[in-house]
LUMTIRO-595388 format. One record per residue (C-alpha): residue number from 0; residue in one letter; x, y, z negated. Coordinates in pm, 1 decimal, always signed. Example, Ala and Ser with C-alpha at 12.3 -4.5 7.8 and 13.67 -1.06 7.14 Angstrom:
pos	code	c1	c2	c3
0	A	+1230.0	-450.0	-780.0 .
1	S	+1367.0	-106.0	-714.0 .
END
This chain:
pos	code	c1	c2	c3
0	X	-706.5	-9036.2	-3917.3 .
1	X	-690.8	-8688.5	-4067.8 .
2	X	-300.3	-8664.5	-3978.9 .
3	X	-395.1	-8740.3	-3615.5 .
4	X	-697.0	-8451.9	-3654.8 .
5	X	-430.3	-8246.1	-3739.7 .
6	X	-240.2	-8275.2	-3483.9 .
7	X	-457.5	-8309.6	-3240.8 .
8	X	-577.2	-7951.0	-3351.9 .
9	X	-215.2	-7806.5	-3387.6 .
10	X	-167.5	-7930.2	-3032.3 .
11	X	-514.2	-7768.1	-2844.4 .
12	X	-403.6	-7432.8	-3073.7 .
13	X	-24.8	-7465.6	-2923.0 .
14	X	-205.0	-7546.2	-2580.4 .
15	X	-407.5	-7254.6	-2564.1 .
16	X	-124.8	-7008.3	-2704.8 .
17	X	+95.8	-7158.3	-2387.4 .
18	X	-191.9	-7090.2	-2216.0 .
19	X	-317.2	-6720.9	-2309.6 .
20	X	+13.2	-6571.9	-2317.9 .
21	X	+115.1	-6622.7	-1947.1 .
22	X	-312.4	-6521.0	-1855.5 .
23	X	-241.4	-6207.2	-2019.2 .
24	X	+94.4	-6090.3	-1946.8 .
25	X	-17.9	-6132.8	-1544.6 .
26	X	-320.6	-5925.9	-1655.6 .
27	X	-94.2	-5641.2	-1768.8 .
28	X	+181.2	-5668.7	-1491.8 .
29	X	+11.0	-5696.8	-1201.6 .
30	X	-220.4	-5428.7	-1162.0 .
31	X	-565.7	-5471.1	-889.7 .
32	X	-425.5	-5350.6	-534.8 .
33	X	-78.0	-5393.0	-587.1 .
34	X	+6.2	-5552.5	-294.4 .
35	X	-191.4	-5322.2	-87.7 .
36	X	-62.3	-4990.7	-314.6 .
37	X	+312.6	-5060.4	-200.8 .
38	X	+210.6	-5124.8	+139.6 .
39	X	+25.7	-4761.3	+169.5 .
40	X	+246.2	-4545.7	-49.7 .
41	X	+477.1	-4440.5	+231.3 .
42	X	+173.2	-4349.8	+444.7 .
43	X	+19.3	-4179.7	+160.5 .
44	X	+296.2	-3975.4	+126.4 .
45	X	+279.7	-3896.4	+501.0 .
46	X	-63.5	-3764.4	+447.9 .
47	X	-73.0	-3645.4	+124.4 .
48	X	+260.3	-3449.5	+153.3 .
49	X	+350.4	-3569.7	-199.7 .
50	X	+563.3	-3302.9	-294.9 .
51	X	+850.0	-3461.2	-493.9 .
52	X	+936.8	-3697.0	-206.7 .
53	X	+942.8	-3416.4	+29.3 .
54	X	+1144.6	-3186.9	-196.8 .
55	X	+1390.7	-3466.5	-248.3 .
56	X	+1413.1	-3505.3	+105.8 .
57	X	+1474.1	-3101.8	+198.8 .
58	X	+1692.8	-3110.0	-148.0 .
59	X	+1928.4	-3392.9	+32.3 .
60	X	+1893.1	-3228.2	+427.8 .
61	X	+1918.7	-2854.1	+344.0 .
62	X	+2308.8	-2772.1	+285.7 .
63	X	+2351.5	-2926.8	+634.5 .
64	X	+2070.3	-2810.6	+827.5 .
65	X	+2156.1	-2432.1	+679.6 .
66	X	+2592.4	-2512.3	+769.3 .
67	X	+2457.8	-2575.0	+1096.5 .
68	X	+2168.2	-2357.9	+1216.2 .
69	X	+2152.4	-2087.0	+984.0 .
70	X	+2355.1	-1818.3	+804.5 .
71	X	+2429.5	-1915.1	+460.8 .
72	X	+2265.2	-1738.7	+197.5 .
73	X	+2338.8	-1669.0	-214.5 .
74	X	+2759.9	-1737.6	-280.8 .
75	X	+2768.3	-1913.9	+38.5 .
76	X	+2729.2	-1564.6	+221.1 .
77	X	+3045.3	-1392.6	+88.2 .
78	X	+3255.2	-1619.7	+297.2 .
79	X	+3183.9	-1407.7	+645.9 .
80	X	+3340.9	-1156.6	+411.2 .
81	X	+3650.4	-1326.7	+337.3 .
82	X	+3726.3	-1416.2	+662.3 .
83	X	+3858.6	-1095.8	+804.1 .
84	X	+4080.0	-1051.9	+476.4 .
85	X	+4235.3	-1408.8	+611.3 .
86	X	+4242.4	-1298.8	+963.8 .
87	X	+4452.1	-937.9	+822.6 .
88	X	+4647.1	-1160.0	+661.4 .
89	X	+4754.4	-1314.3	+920.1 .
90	X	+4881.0	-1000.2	+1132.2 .
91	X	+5006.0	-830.7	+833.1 .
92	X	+5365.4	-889.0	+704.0 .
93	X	+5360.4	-837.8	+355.3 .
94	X	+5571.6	-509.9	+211.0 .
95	X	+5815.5	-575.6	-97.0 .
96	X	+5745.7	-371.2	-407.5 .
97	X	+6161.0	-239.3	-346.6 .
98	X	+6039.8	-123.5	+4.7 .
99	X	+5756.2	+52.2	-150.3 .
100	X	+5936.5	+240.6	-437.8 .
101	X	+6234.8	+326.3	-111.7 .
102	X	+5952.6	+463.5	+79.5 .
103	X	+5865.4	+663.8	-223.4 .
104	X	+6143.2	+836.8	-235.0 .
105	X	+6196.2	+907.9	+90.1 .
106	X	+5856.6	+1072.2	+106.2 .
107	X	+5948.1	+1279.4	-221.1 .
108	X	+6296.5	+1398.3	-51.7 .
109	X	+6142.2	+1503.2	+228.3 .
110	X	+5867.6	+1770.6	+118.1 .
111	X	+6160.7	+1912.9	-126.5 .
112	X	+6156.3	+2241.8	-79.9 .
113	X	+6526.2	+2365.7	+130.4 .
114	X	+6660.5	+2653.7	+167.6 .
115	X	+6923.0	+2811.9	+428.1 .
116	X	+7084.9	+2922.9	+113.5 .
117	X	+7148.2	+2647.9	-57.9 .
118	X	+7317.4	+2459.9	+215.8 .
119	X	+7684.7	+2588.9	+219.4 .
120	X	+7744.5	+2740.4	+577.5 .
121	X	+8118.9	+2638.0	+502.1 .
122	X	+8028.3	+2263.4	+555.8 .
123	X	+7928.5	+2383.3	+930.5 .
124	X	+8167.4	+2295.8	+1147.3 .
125	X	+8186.3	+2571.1	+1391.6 .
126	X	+8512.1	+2599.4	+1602.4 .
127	X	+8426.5	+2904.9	+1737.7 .
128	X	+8721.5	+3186.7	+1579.8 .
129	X	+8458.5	+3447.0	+1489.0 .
130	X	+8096.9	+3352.2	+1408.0 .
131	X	+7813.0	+3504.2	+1254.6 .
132	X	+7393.7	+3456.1	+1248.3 .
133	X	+7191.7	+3702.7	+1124.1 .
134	X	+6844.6	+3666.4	+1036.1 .
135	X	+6644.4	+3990.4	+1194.1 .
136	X	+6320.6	+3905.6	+939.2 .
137	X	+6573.4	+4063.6	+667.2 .
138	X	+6859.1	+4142.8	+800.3 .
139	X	+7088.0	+3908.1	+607.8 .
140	X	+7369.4	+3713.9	+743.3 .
141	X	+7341.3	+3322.5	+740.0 .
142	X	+7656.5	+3272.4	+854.4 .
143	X	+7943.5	+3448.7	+856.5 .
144	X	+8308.9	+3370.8	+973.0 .
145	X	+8552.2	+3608.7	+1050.1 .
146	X	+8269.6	+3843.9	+1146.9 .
147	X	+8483.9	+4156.2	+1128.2 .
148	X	+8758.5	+4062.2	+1258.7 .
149	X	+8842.3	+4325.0	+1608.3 .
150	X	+8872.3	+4106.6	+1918.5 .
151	X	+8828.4	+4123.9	+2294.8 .
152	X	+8495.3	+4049.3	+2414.3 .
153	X	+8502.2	+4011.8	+2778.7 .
154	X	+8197.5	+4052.6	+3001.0 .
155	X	+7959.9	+4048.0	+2652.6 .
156	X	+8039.8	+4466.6	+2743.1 .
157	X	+7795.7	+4369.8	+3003.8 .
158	X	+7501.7	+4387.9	+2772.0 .
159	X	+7626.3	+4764.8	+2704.4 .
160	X	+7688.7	+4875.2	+3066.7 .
161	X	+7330.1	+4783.7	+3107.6 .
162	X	+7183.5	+5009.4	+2823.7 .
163	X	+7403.7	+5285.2	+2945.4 .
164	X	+7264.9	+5264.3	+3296.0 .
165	X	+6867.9	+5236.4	+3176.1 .
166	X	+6911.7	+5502.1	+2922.1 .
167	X	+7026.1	+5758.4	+3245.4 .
168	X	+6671.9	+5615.8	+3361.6 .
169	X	+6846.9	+5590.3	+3732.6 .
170	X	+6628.6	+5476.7	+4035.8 .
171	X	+6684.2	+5128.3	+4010.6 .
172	X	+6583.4	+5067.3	+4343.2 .
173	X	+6836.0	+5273.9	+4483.2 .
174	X	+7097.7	+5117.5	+4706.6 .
175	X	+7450.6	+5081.6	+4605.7 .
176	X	+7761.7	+4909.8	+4775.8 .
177	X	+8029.5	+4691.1	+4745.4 .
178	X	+8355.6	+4863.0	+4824.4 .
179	X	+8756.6	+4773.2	+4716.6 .
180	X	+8725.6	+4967.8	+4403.3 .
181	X	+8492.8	+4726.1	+4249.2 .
182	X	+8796.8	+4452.9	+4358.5 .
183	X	+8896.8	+4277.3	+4028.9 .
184	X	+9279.2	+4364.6	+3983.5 .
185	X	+9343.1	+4299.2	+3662.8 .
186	X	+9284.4	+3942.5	+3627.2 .
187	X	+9231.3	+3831.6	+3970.1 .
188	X	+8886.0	+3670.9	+3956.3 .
189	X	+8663.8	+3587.2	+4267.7 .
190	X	+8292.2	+3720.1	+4399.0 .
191	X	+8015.5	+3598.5	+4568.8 .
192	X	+7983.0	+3977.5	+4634.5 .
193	X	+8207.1	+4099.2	+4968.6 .
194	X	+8330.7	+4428.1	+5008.6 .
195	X	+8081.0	+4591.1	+5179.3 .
196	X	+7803.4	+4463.2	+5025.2 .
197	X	+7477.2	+4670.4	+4938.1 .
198	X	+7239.1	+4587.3	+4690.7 .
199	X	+6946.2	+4788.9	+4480.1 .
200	X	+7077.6	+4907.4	+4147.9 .
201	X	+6836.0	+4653.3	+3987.8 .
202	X	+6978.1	+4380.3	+4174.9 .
203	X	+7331.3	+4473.7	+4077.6 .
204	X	+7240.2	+4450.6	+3707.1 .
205	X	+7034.1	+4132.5	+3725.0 .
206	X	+7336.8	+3961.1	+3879.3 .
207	X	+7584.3	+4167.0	+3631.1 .
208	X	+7388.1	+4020.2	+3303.6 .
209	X	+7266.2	+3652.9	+3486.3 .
210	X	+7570.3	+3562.6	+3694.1 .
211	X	+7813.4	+3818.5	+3507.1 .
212	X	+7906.0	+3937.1	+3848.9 .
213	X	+8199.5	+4172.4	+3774.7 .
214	X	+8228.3	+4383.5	+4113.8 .
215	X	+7815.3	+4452.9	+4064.5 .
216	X	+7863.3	+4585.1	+3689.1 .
217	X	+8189.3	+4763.0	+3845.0 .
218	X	+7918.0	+4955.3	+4077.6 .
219	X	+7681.3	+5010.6	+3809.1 .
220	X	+7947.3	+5241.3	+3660.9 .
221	X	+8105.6	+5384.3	+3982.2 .
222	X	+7748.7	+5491.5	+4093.9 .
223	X	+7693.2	+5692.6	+3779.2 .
224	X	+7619.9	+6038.8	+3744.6 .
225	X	+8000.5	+6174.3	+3734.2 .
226	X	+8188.0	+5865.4	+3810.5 .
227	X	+8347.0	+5547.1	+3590.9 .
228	X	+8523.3	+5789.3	+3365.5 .
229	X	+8172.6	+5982.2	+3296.6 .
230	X	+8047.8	+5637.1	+3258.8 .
231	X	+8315.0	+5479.3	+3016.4 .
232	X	+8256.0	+5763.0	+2773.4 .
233	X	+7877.4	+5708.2	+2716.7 .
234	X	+7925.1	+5353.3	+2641.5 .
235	X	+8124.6	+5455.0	+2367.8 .
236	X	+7898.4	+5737.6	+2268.7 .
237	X	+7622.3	+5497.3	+2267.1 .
238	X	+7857.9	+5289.2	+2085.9 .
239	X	+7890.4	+5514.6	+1819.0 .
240	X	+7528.1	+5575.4	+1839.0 .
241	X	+7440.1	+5200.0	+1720.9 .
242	X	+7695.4	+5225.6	+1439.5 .
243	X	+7941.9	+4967.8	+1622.9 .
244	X	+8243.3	+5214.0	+1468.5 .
245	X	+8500.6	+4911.9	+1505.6 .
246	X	+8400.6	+4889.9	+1896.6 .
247	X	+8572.2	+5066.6	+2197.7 .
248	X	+8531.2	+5020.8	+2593.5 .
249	X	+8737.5	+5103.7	+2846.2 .
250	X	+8563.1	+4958.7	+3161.7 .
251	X	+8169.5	+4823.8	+3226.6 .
252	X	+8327.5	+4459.2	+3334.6 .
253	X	+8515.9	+4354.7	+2990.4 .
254	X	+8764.6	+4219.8	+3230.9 .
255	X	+9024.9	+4477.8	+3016.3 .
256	X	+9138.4	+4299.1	+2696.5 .
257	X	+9134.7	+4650.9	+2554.8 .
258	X	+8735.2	+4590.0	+2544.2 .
259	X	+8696.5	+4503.4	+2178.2 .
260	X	+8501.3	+4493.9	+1894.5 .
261	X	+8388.1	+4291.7	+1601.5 .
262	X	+8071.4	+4026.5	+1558.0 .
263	X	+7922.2	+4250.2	+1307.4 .
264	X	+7923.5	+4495.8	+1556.3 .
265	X	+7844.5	+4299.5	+1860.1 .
266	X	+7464.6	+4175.0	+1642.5 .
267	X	+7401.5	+4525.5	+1627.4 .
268	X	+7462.6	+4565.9	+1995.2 .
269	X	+7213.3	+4281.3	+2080.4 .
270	X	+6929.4	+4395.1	+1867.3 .
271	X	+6948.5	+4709.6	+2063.4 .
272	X	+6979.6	+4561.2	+2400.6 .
273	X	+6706.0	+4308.6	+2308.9 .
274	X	+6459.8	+4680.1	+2319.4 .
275	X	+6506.0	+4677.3	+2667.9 .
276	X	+6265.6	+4438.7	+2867.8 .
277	X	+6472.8	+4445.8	+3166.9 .
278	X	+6791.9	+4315.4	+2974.3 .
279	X	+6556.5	+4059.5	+2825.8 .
280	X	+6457.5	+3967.2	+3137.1 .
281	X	+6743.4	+3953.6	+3343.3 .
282	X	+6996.4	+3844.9	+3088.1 .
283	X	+6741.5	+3539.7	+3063.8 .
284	X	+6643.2	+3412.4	+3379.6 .
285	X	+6780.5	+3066.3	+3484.4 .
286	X	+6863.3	+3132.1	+3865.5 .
287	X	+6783.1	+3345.1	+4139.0 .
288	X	+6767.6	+3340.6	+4495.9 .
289	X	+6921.7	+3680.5	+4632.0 .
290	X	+6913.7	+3829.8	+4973.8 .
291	X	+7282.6	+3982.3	+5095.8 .
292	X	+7389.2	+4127.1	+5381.9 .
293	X	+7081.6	+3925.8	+5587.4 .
294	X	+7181.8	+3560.2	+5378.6 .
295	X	+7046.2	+3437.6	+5114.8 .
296	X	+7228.9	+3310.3	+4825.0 .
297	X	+7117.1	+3104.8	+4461.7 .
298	X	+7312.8	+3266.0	+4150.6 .
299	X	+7261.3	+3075.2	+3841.9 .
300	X	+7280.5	+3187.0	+3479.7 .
301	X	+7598.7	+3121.4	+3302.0 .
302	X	+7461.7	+3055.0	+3004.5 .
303	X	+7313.5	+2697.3	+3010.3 .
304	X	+7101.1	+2723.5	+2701.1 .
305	X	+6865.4	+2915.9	+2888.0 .
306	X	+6742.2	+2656.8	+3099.6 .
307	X	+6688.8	+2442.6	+2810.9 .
308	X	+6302.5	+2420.3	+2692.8 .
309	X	+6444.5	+2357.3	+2280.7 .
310	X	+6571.3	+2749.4	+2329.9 .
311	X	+6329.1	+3004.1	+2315.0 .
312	X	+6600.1	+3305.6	+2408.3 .
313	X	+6543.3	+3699.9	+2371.5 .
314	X	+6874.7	+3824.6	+2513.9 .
315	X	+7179.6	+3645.5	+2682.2 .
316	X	+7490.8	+3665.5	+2742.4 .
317	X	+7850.6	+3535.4	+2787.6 .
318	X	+8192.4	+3633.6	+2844.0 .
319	X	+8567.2	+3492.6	+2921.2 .
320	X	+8919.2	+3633.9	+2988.5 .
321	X	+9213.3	+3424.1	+2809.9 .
322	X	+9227.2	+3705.1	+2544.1 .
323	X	+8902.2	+3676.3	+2420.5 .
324	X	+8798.1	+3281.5	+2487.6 .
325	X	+8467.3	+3209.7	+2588.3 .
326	X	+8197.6	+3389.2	+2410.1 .
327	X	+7842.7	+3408.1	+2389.4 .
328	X	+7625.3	+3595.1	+2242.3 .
329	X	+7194.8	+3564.4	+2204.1 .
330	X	+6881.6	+3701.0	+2068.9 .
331	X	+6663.7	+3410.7	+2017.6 .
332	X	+6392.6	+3248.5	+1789.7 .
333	X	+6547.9	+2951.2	+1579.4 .
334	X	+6347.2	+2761.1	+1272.6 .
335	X	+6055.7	+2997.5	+1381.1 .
336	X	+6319.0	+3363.3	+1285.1 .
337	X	+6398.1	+3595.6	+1532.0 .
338	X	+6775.3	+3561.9	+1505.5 .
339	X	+7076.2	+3686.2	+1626.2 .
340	X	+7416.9	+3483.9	+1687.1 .
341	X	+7738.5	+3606.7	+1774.9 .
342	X	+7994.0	+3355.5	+1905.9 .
343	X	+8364.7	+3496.6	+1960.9 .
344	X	+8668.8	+3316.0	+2053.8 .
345	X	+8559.6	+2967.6	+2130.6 .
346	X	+8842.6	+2699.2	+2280.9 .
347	X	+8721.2	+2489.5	+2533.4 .
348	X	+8406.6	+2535.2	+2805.1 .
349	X	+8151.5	+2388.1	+2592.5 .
350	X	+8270.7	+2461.2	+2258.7 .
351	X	+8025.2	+2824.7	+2247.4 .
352	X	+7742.3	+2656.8	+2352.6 .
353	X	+7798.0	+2307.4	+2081.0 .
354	X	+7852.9	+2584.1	+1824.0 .
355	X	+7498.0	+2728.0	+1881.0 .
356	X	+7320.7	+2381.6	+1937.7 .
357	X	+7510.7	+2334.9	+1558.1 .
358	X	+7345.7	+2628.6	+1428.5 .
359	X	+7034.5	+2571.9	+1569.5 .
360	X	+7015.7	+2201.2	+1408.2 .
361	X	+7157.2	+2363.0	+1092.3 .
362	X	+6857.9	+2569.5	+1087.2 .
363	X	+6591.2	+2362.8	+1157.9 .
364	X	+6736.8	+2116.9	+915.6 .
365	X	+6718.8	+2388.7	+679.5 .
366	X	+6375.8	+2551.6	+765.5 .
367	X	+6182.0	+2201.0	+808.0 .
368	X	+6170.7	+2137.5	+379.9 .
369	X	+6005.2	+2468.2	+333.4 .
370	X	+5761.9	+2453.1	+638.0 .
371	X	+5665.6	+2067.2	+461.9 .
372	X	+5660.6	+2279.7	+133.3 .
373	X	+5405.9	+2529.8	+245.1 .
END
């Protein structure tokens, strides 16, 4: 009877533990309203504006509402900055170091200071038999060859028939003519200028020193006070004058091979003539249109250089008989130096004028490191 008591109380306590322990643990896990508290918390949060959701939500939305709509902000806004570094890129071809370093150098030779004398004037190839430059801002020859050697000139005794007829200070607007002593018998040549002929004394020389005309420099002389003789002995007095003491003339034209004289002589000669503005002048001038006899007629300069705009020319003037070759001979401003150049004896038509183009570059060539220099 007691064992059944015993049970019979071990069974109501093991009843009512089974019992409490599923009471309690719904007590403790299922809160009052819970049903009702899930249905409402999304509207809550609607209302309430319960921050963490809604910073959770922007956290998740911003990067692409800001990619799309707005410009990006903190690292995000040094990327408009990189873009035009890839877009250079693009267009620009890289440049090797070795490029670099050639480029260098380049540079470096080419603000080296140069002078005119440390270029040997040897290494010029000048084919023109006597040759000689001198620089008028000192007075020193740059190039020399063969420069007193005594040749014939030719008509470069133009240039002193001219001085000898300014320094009589003769009405150059009288008229002179044409007539068969002014006839080239020596060597033959032709004229635009008849016999018969007239012309103003200024008209003569400009086509004496522009066209070399030899019957108007013949006229020049023959119309001088006392005659051609009269006028043959003050060229060479004024010869002598200028210190040209290896010089002689013996007519205005130069047609005589017994004109002569030296290139060292003949840059003293243009110096002097380049004093005169009407030698400048008409020595220079490209071409002319000239009225004779009722016609006019175009004479051109026989010097071709002038009509080039790279020459910026003082005094001009040529000369050719087969004794003497073709010369030339020019006051002019080269690598920014009054200079003179004397030209003797050149073979072949263009040969004078390559000769001075050769000089020219020489200079330049020369001149260009110090001007870079300075």
């Amino acid at each position: 009877m007691m064992h059944r008591f015993k049970l019979a109380v071990l069974g109501t306590a093991l009843l009512g533990m089974l019992t409490g322990v599923p009471a309690g643990a719904a007590t403790s896990k299922k809160p009052e309203g819970h049903g009702a508290a899930r249905k409402s918390e999304p509207v809550a949060a609607k209302k309430t504006g319960n921050k963490a959701a809604t910073q959770s939500a922007a956290s998740k939305s911003a990067p692409k509402v800001v990619a799309k709509n707005s410009k990006p902000v903190g690292k995000l806004a040094a990327a408009p900055e990189r873009a035009p570094a890839k877009s250079q890129a693009k267009n620009t071809k890289a440049v090797p170091a070795s490029k670099l370093a050639a480029a260098a150098d380049v540079d470096k030779k080419a603000v080296r200071r140069v002078s005119m004398r440390e270029i040997d004037p040897g290494k010029l190839a000048l084919y023109s038999s006597s040759a000689l430059v001198i620089d008028q801002s000192t007075g020193h020859a740059v190039i020399e060859k063969q420069p007193d050697a005594v040749v014939p000139i030719a008509s470069i005794s133009k240039l002193m028939t001219s001085m000898v007829v300014l320094d009589a200070k003769l009405d150059m607007h009288e008229v002179i003519t044409i007539t068969d002593a002014d006839v080239d018998t020596m060597k033959g040549t032709r004229s635009r200028l008849p016999v018969g002929t007239t012309m103003t004394r200024e008209t003569a020389m400009l086509l004496a020193l522009m066209s070399s005309e030899n019957r108007a420099a013949n006229a020049l002389g023959r119309h001088y006070p006392g005659g051609l003789s009269a006028f043959v002995a003050a060229m060479n007095r004024k010869a002598h004058a200028l210190g040209m003491y290896n010089s002689r003339f013996e007519e205005p034209t130069g047609l005589s091979s017994n004109n002569v004289s030296t290139a060292h002589d003949l840059a003293r000669m243009v110096t002097a003539a380049a004093r005169y503005p009407e030698i400048r002048q008409f020595s220079t001038t490209a071409e002319a249109k000239v009225e004779l006899n009722g016609r006019v007629r175009d004479f051109g300069n026989t010097n071709a250089l002038v009509r080039s705009d790279s020459w910026e020319i003082g005094v001009s003037k040529t000369g050719y008989i087969s004794e003497a070759g073709r010369c030339l001979v020019m006051q002019a401003r080269v690598a920014d130096k009054p200079v003179v150049i004397v030209l003797l004896d050149s073979q072949g038509k263009m040969t004078r004028v390559g000769d001075a183009n050769r000089i020219k570059r020489w200079m330049e060539s020369a001149g260009l490191g110090s001007a870079r220099k300075a």
